[in-house]
Structure formats: structure tokens, C-alpha cells
KEMARVEX-981657 format. One record per residue (C-alpha): residue number from 1; x, y, z. Coordinates in Angstrom, 3 decimals. Layout:
<k=NUM; east=X; north=Y; up=Z>;
...
END
This chain:
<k=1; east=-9.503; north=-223.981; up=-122.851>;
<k=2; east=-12.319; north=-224.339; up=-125.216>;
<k=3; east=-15.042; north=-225.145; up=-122.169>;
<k=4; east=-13.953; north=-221.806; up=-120.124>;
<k=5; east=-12.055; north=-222.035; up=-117.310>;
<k=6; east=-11.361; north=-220.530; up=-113.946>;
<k=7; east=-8.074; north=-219.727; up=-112.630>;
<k=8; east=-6.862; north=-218.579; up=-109.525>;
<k=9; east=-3.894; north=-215.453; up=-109.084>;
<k=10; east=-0.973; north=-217.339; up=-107.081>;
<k=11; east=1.090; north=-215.479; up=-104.748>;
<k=12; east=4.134; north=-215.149; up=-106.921>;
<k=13; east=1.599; north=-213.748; up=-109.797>;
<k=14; east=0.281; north=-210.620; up=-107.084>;
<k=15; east=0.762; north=-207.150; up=-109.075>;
<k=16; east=1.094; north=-209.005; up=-112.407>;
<k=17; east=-1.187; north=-206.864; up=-114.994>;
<k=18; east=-4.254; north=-208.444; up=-115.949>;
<k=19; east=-3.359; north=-208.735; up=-119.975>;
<k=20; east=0.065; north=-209.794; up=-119.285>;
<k=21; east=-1.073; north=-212.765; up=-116.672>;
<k=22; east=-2.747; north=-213.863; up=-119.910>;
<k=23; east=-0.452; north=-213.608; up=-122.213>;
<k=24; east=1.767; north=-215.436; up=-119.862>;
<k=25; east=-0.845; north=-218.064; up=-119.156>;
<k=26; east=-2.094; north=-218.798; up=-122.910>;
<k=27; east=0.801; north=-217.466; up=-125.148>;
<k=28; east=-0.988; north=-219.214; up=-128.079>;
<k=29; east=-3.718; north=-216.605; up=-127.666>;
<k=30; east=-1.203; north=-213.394; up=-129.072>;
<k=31; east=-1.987; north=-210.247; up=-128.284>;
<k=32; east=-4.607; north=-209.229; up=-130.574>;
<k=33; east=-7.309; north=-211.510; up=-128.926>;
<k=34; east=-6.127; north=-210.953; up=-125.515>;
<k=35; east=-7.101; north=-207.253; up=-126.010>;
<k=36; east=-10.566; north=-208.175; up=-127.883>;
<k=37; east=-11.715; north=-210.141; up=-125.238>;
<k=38; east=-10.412; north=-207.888; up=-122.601>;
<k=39; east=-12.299; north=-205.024; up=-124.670>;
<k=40; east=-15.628; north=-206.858; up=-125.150>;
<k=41; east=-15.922; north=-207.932; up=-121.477>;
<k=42; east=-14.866; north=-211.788; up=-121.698>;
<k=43; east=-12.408; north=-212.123; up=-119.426>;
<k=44; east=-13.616; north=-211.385; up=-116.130>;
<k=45; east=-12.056; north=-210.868; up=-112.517>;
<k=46; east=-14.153; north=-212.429; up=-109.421>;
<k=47; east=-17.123; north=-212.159; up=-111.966>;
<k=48; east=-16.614; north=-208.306; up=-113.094>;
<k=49; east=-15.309; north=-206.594; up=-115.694>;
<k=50; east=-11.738; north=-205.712; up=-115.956>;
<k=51; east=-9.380; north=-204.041; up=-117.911>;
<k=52; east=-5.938; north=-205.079; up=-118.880>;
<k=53; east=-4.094; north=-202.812; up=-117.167>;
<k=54; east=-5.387; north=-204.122; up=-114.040>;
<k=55; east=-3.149; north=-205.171; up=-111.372>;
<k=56; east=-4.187; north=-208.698; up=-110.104>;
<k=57; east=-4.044; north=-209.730; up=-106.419>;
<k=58; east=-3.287; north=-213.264; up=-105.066>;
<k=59; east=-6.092; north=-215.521; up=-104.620>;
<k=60; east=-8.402; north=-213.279; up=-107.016>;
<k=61; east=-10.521; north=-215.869; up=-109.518>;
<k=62; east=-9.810; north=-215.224; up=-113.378>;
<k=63; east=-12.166; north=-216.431; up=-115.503>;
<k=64; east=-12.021; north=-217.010; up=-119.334>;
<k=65; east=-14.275; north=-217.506; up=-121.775>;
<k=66; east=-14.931; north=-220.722; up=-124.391>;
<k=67; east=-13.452; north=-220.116; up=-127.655>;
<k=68; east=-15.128; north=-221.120; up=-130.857>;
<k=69; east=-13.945; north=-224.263; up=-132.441>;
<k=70; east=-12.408; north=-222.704; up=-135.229>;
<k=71; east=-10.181; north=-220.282; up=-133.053>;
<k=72; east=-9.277; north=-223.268; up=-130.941>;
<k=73; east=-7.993; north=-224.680; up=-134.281>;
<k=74; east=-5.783; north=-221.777; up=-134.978>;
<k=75; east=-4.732; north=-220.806; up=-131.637>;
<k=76; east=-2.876; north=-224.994; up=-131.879>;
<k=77; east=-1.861; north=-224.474; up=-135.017>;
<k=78; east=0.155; north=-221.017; up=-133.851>;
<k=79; east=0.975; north=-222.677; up=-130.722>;
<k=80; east=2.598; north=-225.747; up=-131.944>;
<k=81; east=4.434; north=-222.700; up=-134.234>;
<k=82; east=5.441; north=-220.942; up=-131.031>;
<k=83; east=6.639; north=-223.915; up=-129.236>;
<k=84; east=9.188; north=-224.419; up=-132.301>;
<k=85; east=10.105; north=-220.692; up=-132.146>;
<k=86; east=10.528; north=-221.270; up=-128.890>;
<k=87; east=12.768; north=-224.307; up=-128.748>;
<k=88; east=15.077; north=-221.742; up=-131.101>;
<k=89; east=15.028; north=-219.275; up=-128.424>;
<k=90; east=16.827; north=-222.028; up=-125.767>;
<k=91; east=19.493; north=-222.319; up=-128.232>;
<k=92; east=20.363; north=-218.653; up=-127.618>;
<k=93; east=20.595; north=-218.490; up=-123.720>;
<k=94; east=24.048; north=-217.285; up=-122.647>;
<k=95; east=23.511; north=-217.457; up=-118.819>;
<k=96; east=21.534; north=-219.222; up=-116.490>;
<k=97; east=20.727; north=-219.187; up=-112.992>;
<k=98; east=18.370; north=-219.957; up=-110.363>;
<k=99; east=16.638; north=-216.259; up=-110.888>;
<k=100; east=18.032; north=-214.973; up=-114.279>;
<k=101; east=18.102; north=-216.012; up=-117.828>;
<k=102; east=20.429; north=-213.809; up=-120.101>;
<k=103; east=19.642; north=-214.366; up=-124.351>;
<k=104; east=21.638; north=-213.235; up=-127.072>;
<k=105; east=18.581; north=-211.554; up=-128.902>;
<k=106; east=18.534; north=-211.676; up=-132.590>;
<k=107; east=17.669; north=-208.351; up=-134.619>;
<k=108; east=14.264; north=-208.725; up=-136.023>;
<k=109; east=12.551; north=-210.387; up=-132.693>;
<k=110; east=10.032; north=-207.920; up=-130.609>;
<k=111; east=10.618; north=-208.100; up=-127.366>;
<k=112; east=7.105; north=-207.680; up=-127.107>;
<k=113; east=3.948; north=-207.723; up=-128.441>;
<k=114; east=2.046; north=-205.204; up=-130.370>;
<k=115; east=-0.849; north=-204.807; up=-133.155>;
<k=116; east=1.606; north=-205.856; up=-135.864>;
<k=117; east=3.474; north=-207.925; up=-133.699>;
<k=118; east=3.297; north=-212.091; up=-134.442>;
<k=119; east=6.315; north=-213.826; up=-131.730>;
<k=120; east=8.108; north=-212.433; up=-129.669>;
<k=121; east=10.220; north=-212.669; up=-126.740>;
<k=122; east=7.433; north=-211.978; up=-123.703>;
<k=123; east=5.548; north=-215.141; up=-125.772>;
<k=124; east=7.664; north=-217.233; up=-126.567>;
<k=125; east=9.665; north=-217.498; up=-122.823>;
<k=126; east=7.828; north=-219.903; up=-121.541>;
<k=127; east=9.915; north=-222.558; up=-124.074>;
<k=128; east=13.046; north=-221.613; up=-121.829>;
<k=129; east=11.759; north=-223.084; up=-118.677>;
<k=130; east=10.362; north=-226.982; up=-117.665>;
<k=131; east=6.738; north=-227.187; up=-117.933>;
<k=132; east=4.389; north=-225.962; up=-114.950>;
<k=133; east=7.994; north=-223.171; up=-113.996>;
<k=134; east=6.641; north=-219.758; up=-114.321>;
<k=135; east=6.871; north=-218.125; up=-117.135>;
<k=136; east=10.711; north=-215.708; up=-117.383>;
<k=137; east=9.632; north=-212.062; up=-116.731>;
<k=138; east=10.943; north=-209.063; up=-118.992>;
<k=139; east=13.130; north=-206.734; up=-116.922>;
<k=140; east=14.578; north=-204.415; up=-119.708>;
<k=141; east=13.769; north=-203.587; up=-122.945>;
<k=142; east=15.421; north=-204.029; up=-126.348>;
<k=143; east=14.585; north=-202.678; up=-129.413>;
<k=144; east=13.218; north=-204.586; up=-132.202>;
<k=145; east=15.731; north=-204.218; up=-134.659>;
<k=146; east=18.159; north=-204.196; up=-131.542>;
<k=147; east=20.649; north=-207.218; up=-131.220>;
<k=148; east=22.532; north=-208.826; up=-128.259>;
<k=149; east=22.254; north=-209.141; up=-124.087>;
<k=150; east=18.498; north=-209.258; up=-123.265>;
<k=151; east=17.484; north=-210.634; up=-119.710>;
<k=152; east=15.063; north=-211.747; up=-117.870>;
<k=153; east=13.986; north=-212.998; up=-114.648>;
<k=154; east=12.351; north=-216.116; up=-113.458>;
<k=155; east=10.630; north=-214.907; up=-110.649>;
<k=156; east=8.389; north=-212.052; up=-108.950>;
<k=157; east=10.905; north=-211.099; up=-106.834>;
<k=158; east=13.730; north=-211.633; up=-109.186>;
<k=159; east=12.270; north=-209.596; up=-111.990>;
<k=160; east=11.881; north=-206.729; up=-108.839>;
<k=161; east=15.427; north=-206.620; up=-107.644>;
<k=162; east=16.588; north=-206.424; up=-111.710>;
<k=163; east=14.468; north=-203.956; up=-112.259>;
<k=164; east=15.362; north=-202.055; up=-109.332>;
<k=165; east=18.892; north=-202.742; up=-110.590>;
<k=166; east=18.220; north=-201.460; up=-113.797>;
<k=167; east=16.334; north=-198.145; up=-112.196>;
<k=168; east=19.354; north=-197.322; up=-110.031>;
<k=169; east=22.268; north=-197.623; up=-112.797>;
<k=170; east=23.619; north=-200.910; up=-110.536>;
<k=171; east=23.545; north=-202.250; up=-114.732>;
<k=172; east=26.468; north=-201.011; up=-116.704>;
<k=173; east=25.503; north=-201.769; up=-120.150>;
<k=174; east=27.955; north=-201.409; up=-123.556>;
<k=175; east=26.649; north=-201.285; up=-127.131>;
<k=176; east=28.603; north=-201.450; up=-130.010>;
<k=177; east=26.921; north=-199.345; up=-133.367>;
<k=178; east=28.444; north=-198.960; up=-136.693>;
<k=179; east=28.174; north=-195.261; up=-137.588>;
<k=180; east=27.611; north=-192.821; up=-140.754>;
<k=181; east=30.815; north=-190.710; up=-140.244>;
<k=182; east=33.185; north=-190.268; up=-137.176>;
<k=183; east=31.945; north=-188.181; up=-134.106>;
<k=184; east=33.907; north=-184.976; up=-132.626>;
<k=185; east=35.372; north=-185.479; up=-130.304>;
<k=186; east=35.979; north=-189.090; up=-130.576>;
<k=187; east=35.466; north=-189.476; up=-126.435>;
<k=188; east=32.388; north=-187.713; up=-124.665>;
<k=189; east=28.663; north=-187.574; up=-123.105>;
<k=190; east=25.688; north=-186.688; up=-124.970>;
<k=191; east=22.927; north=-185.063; up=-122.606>;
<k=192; east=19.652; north=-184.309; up=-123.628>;
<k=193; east=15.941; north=-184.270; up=-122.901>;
<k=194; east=13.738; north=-187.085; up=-125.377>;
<k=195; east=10.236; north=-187.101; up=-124.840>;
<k=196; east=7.443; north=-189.041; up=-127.737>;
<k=197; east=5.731; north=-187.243; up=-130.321>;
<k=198; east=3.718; north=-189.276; up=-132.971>;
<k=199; east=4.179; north=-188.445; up=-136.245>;
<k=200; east=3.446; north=-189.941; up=-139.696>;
<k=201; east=5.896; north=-192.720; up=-139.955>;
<k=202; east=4.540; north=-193.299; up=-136.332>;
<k=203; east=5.941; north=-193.181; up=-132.894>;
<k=204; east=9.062; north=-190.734; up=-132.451>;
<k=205; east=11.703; north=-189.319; up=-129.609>;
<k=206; east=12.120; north=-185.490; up=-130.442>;
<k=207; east=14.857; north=-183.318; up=-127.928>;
<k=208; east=15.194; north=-180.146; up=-126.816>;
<k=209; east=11.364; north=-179.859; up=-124.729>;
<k=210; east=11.648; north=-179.263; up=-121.135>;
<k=211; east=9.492; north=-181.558; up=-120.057>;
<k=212; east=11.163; north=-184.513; up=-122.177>;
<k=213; east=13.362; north=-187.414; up=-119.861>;
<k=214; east=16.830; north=-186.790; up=-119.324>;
<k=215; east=19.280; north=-188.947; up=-120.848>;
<k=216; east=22.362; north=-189.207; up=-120.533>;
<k=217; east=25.223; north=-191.493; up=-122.684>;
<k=218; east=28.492; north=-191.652; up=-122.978>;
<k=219; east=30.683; north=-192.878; up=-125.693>;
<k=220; east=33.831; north=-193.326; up=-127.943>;
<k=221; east=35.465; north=-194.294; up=-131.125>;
<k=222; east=36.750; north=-197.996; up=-131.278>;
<k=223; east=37.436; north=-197.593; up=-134.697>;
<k=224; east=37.324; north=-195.604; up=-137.365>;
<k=225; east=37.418; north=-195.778; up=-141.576>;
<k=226; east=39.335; north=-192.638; up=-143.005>;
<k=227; east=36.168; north=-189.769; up=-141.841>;
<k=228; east=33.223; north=-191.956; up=-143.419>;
<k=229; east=32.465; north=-194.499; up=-140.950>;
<k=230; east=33.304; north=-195.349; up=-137.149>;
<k=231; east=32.633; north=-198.027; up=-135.108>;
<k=232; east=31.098; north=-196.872; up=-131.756>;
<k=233; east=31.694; north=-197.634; up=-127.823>;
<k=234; east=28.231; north=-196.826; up=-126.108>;
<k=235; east=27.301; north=-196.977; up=-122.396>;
<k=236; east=23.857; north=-195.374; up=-121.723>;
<k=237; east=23.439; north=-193.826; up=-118.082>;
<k=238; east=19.502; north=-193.721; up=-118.497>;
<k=239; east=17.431; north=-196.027; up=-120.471>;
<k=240; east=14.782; north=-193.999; up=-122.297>;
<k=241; east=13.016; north=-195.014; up=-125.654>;
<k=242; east=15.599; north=-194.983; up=-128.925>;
<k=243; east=17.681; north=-192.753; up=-126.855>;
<k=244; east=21.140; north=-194.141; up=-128.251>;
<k=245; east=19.668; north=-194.247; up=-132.046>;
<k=246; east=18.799; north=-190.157; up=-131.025>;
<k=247; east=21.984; north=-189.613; up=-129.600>;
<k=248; east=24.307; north=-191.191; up=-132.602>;
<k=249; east=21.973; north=-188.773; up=-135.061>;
<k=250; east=22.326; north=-185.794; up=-132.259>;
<k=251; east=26.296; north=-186.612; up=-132.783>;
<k=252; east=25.440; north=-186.012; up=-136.170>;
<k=253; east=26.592; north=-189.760; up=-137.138>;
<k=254; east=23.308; north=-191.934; up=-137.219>;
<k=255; east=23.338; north=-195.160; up=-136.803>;
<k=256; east=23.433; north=-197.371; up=-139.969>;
<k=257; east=20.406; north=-199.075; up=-141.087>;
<k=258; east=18.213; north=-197.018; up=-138.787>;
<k=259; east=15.116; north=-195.997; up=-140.927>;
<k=260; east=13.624; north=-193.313; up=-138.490>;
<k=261; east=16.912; north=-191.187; up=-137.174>;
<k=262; east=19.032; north=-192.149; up=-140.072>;
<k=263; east=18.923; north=-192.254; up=-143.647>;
<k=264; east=18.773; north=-196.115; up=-143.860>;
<k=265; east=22.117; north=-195.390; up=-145.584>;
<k=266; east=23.316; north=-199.388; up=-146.979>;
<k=267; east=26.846; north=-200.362; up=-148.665>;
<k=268; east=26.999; north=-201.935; up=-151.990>;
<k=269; east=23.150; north=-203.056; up=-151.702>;
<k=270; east=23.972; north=-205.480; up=-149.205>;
<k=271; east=20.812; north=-206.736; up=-147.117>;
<k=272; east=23.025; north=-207.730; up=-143.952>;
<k=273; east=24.281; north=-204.075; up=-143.912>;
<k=274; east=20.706; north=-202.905; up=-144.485>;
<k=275; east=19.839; north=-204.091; up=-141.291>;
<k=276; east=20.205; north=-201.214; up=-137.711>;
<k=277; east=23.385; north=-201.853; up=-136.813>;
<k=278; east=23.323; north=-201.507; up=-133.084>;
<k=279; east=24.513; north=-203.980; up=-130.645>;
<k=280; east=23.752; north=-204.669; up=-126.683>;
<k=281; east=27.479; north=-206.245; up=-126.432>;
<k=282; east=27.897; north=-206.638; up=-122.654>;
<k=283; east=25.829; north=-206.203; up=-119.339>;
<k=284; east=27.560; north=-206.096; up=-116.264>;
<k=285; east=25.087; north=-206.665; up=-113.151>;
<k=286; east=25.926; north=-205.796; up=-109.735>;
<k=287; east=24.266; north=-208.345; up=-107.533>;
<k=288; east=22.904; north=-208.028; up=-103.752>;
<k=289; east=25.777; north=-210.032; up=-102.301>;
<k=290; east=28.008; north=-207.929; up=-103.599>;
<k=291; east=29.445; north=-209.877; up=-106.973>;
<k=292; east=29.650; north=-208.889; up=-110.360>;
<k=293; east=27.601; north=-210.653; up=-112.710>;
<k=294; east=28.957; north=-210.159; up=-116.676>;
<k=295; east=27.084; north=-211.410; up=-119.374>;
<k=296; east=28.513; north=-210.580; up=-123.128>;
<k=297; east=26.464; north=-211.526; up=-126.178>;
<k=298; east=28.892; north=-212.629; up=-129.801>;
<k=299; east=29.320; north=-210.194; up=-132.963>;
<k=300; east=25.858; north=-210.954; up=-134.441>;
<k=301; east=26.697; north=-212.062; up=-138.646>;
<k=302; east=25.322; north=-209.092; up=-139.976>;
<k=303; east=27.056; north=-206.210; up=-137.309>;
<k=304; east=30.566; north=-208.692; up=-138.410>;
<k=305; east=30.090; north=-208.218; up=-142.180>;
<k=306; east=29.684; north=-204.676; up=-141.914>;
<k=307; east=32.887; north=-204.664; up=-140.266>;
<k=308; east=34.439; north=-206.554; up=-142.818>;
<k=309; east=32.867; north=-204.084; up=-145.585>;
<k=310; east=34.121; north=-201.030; up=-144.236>;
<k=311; east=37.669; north=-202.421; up=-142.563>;
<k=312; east=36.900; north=-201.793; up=-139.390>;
<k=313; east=38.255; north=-203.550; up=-136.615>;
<k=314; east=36.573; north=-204.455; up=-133.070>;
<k=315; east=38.539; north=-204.101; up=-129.738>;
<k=316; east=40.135; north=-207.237; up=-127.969>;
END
């Protein structure tokens, strides 16, 4: 890598984005450096410019630049990081298959990267396959803070089928969230329109614009402490940004531990109750030859000591 190379776009790697190919390719890069080079002309496509949203063809000639010594230093150092971080990840698969991997994703890991991202998921896949496999694809999205079922695919066409899936509600997904006070009534659909406004503590959904998403979720009381706290059933129909931390504060419960809908409400000053209490419990996938795939992720510790806190008690 420090001399430069030349690579060349394989068929299974057609339509892959130009700043994603390379994180894929050199995850010991990160993100940050990706973009600079991108940005200052460095990484080139069949000798031109590109930019990173660029959707690569098969065949097409990628070319990156030599890295100063020094950078090469760091980039090992934060690789031979990664490649423990990654070796933590394989701990956590719950399902495998010839075209899916499904990980029980802990709260506090990015899914993927951003300017104040270090790891995450998208960089640290390729330590769930062999060497020289292609690197798992993202298919879904979790929040950061977000626990539980995340999956991925390990192919091209894979990762197009599940997110095809995904698109056409063939996923039925259940989240569990511990609640500030008990919803009324305790069964019913939330239906709104969310759409992204920035504001000063940064990126935000806001409802009630017309020409917000829809979304759509459904949910119920599994449990309930006297009319302070509730434990929460949740199956979102659509799969829009935040949109089940927007809908628990639209029920007028928030979810605890959420610092941007809530009011990062805690319980006795205890961290593991400081943290968002929202769960991707199950994922049920209906597959192309016509079988049920379900994958369900454990009671994370700090969604089970909450429990224990407030009394509450989780379904069978």
C-alpha cells in the first residue's frame, strides 16, 4: 500500500460506491482519510477524478495513492487494533449461512462510519469472514446506541435480495424498549410523517410536515410498573431514521436513556440504566424459497438490569 497500487472492480463489486469499495478494501484507512483523499483528487478511477459517491463498474481500474511513512505507521498500528475489535465481533454472530451473517450488536458500536466515528461495524466485517472472502455488506441499519439483531450479507446479490426484503416489509422485526410511563392504550399503531431537520444538538426527526416519510409502528405493553414505567412490544412497519425513539416520545413515554427525544431520565444514578434502552430482539426473514428464517438476539446486561430495577418482567 505504501508504493500505490492499482486495483481492478470485480464483477461481484459492480454498483459498489466508490468510498465504500475503499473502505471495504483498506478498513485500516477509516473514514476520515478515505474522504481526504477522495476530496483532494488521490484516488482516481481509469486515471480521472472521482467522487465517492460514485458507482463503480466491473473491470474499471482504481488507483490509490502512496501514503507517507508515518501514516503507513498508524494506519498498522489501528489496523492491528481493528483486527482485535474484530476478532470480538465473531464472538457475537448468532447465525450463519452461505449468504447471511446475523450479530447481536452491542449498544455503543456505529454501524457505520462518520467524522467522529473510530470502529465500527461496516469496518470491522471483514474479521467475520476467511481472508481473500468479500467483505459482509450492511443491509439495514441500527442505531448507535441501538442493541440486538443486526445483519448482513455476504454477497452482491445477497445484500440485494435483503434489502429488497427489507424494502417490501418481507422482515418482521420486534424491539423491546423500557419506557418513561405507560402508553394509552396499552395496544395500538402510531402513524406519522418524520422528515430531518438539523438543529443545535445536531441531526433531528421532527413530525407533522407533509412532505416528511410515513411511518408507521405498532406496539404494546409487555409489562408495566404501577403508571411510571412499561416495558414495550415494538414492530416497525417502515424503517425511517429514529422513528421508534419519535414514536415512544409521540406516545408521550420516551424511551429511557435517549438524550435527543427523551429526557435522558436514569434510576438511582446507575450508568447501565443511563444507557438508550432500546432493543432489536427478533428478526423474522421471509426467504425466496418460501421458509422462515428467525434470528433472536439475548437481553443485552444493561436492558436486564433495568428490568431488575424497576420489577419488570419480560414475556416467555
Amino acid at each position: 500500500m505504501s508504493k500505490g497500487q492499482v486495483i481492478e472492480v470485480s464483477e461481484d463489486e459492480g454498483q459498489s460506491r466508490l468510498d465504500r469499495w475503499v473502505g471495504r478494501r483498506f478498513p485500516m484507512l477509516g473514514h476520515s482519510l478515505v474522504q481526504k483523499l477522495l476530496r483532494t483528487g488521490q484516488i482516481r478511477v481509469n486515471g480521472s477524478r472521482a467522487n465517492g459517491g460514485l458507482r463503480l463498474l466491473p473491470g474499471q481500474q482504481v488507483r490509490l495513492p502512496p501514503l507517507q511513512a508515518e501514516n503507513v505507521i498508524s494506519k498498522k498500528l489501528r489496523s492491528v487494533e481493528a483486527s482485535r475489535e474484530a476478532r470480538g465481533l465473531r464472538s457475537r454472530v448468532l447465525f450463519e449461512d452461505e449468504t447471511i451473517i446475523a450479530l447481536d450488536k452491542p449498544s455503543g458500536l456505529a454501524v457505520q462510519g462518520g467524522t467522529k466515528q473510530g470502529y465500527h461495524i461496516d469496518n470491522l466485517s471483514h474479521g467475520l469472514v476467511s481472508k481473500g472472502e468479500p467483505r459482509p455488506r450492511l443491509v439495514h441499519r441500527l442505531d448507535k446506541d441501538t442493541s440486538g439483531v443486526l445483519v448482513l450479507a455476504k454477497s452482491l446479490m445477497a445484500a440485494r435480495e435483503l434489502t429488497e426484503a427489507f424494502r417490501s416489509n418481507q422482515v418482521m422485526k420486534t424491539y423491546w424498549a423500557i419506557v418513561s410511563g405507560v402508553p394509552k392504550p396499552k395496544r395500538g399503531q402510531i402513524e406519522n410523517r418524520l422528515q430531518k431537520t438539523n438543529e443545535p444538538i445536531g441531526e433531528r426527526m421532527t413530525t407533522g410536515r407533509a412532505t416528511g416519510l410515513l411511518a408507521i409502528t405498532r406496539y404494546e405493553v409487555l409489562d408495566s410498573a404501577a403508571k411510571e414505567f412499561a416495558l414495550l412490544g415494538l414492530y416497525p412497519i417502515t424503517g425511517r431514521t429514529h422513528q421508534l425513539r419519535v414514536h415512544c416520545a409521540n406516545l408521550g413515554t420516551p424511551i429511557l436513556g435517549d438524550k435527543k427525544y427523551g429526557n435522558d431520565q436514569g434510576i438511582s444514578g446507575s450508568q447501565s440504566v443511563r444507557e438508550l434502552q432500546l432493543h432489536a430482539r427478533k428478526l423474522v426473514v421471509q426467504r425466496r424459497d418460501g421458509t422462515q428464517l428467525k434470528i433472536e438476539a439475548p437481553v443485552p446486561s444493561h436492558l436486564r438490569t433495568c428490568l431488575s430495577i424497576l420489577g419488570l418482567s419480560t414475556p416467555n
